[in-house]
RORO-275478 format. One record per residue: residue in one letter; x, y, z of N, C-alpha, C in turn. Coordinates in Angstrom, 3 decimals. Example, Ala and Ser with C-alpha at 12.3 -4.5 7.8 and 13.67 -1.06 7.14 Angstrom:
2
A_13.190_-5.690_7.800_12.300_-4.500_7.800_13.200_-3.300_7.800
S_12.850_-2.250_7.080_13.670_-1.060_7.140_12.900_0.030_7.870
END
This chain:
73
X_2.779_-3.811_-27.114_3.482_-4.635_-28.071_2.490_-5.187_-29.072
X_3.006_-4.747_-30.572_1.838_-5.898_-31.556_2.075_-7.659_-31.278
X_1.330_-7.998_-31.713_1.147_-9.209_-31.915_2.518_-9.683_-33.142
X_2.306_-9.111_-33.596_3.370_-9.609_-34.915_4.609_-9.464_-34.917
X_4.412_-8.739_-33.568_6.144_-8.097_-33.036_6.670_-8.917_-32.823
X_7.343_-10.067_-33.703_8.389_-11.339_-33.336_9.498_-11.260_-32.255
X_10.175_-9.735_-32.493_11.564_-9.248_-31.971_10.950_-8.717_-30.364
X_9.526_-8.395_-30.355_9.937_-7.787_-28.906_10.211_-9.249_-28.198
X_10.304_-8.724_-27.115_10.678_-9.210_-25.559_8.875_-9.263_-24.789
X_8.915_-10.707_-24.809_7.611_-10.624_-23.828_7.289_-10.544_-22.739
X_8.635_-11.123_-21.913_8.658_-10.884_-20.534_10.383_-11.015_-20.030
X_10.853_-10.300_-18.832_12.218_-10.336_-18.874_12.491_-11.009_-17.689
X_13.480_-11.893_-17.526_13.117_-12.357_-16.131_14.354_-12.456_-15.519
X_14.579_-11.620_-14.514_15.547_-11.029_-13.478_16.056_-11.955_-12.609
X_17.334_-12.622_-12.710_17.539_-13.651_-11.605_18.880_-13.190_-10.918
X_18.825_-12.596_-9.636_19.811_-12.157_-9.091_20.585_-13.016_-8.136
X_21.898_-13.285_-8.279_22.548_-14.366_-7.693_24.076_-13.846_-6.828
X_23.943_-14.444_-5.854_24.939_-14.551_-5.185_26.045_-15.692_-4.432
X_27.057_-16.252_-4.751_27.488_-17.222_-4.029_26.399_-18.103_-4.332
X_25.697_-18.473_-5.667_24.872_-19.784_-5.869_25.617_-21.107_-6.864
X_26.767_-21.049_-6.981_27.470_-21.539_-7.764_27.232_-23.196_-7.972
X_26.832_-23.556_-6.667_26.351_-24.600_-6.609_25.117_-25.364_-6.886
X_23.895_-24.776_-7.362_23.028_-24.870_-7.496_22.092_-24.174_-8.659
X_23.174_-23.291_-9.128_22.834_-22.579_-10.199_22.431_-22.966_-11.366
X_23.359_-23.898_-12.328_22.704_-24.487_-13.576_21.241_-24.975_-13.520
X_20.732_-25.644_-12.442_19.965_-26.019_-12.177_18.757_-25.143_-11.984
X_19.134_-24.241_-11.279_18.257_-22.992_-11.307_18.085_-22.524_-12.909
X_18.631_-22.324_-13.477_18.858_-21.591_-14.984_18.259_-22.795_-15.636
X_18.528_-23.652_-15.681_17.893_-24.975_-16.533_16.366_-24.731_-15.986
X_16.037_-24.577_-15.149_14.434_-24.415_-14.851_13.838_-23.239_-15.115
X_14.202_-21.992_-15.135_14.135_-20.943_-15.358_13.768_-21.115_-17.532
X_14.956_-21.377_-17.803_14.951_-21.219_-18.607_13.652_-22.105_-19.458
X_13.450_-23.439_-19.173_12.515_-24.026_-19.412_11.224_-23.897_-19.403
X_10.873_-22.771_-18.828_9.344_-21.766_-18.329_9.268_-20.686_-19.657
X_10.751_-20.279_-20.003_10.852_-18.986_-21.143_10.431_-19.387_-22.407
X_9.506_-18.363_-23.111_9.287_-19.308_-24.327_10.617_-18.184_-25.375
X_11.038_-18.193_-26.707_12.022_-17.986_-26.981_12.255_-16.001_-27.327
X_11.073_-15.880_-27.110_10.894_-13.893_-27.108_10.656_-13.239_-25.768
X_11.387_-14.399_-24.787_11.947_-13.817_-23.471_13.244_-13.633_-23.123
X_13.546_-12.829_-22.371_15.089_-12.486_-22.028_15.358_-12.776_-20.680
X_16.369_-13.698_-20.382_16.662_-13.812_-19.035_17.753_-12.860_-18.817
X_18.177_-12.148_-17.059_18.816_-11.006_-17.157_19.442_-11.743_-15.771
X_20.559_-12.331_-16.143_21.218_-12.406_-14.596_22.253_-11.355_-14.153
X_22.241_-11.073_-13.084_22.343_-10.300_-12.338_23.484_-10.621_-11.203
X_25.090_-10.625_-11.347_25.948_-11.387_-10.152_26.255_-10.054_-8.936
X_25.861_-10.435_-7.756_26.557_-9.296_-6.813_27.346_-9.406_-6.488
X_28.794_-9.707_-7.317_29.823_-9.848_-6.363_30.408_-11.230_-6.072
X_29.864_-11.996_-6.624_30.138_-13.729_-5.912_31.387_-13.968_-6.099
X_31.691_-14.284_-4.868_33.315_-14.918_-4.807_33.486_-16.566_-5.117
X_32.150_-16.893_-5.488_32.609_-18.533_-6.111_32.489_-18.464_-7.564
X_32.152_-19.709_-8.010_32.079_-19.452_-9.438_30.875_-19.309_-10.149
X_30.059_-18.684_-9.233_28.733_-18.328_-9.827_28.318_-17.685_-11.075
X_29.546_-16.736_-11.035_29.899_-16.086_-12.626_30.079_-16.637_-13.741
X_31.034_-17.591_-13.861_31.451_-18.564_-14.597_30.841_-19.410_-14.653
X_29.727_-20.222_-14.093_28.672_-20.902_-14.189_27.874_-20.019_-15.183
X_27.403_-18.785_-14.556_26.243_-18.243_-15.500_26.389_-18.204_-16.493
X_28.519_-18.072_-17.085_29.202_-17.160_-18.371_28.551_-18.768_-19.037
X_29.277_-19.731_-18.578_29.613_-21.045_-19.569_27.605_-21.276_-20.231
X_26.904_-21.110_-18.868_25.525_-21.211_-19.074_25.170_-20.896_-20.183
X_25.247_-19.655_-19.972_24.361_-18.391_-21.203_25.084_-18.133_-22.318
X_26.660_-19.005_-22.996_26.824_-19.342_-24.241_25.970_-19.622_-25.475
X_26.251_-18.609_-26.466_24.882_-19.527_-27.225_23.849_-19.467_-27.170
X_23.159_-18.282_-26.294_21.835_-18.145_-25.574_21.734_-16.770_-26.154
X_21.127_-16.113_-26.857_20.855_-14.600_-27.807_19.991_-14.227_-27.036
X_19.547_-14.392_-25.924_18.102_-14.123_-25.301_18.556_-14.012_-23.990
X_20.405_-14.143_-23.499_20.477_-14.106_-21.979_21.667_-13.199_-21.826
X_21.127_-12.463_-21.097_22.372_-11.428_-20.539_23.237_-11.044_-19.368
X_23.565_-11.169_-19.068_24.919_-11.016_-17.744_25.512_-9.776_-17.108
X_24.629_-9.455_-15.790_25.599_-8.112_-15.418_26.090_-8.576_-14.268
X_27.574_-8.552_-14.275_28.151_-8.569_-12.966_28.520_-6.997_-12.313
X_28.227_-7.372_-11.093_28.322_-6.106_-9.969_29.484_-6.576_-9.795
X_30.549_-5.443_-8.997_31.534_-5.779_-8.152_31.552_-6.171_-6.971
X_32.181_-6.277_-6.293_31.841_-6.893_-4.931_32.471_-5.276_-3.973
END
């Protein structure tokens, strides 16, 4: 990567979650606070039958730098 490369991605950071619904923002609020803004966070849902999804969705509103794959269960 150049230096001048504004657009790359400097580091991507993989947070895979399951049934964390409860504890999650919190996780993501810290996570995210480590990222400087030419990082990409990549969450990752397996399936969660709480609202771990919907935590992450409402989370990562507004966030150009965070992306969301839900697995099925």
């Amino acid at each position: 990567m150049k230096e001048n490369d504004a657009d790359a991605v400097a580091v991507s950071v993989i947070l895979p979650i399951f049934n964390a619904g409860g504890e999650l923002r919190t996780a993501l609020d810290r996570v995210f606070a480590t990222c400087s803004p030419s990082d990409e966070v990549i969450i990752v849902d397996d399936g969660s039958t709480d609202d771990s999804l919907d935590v992450a969705t409402t989370w990562a509103d507004g966030r150009s730098n965070v992306r969301i794959i839900a697995l099925d269960a």
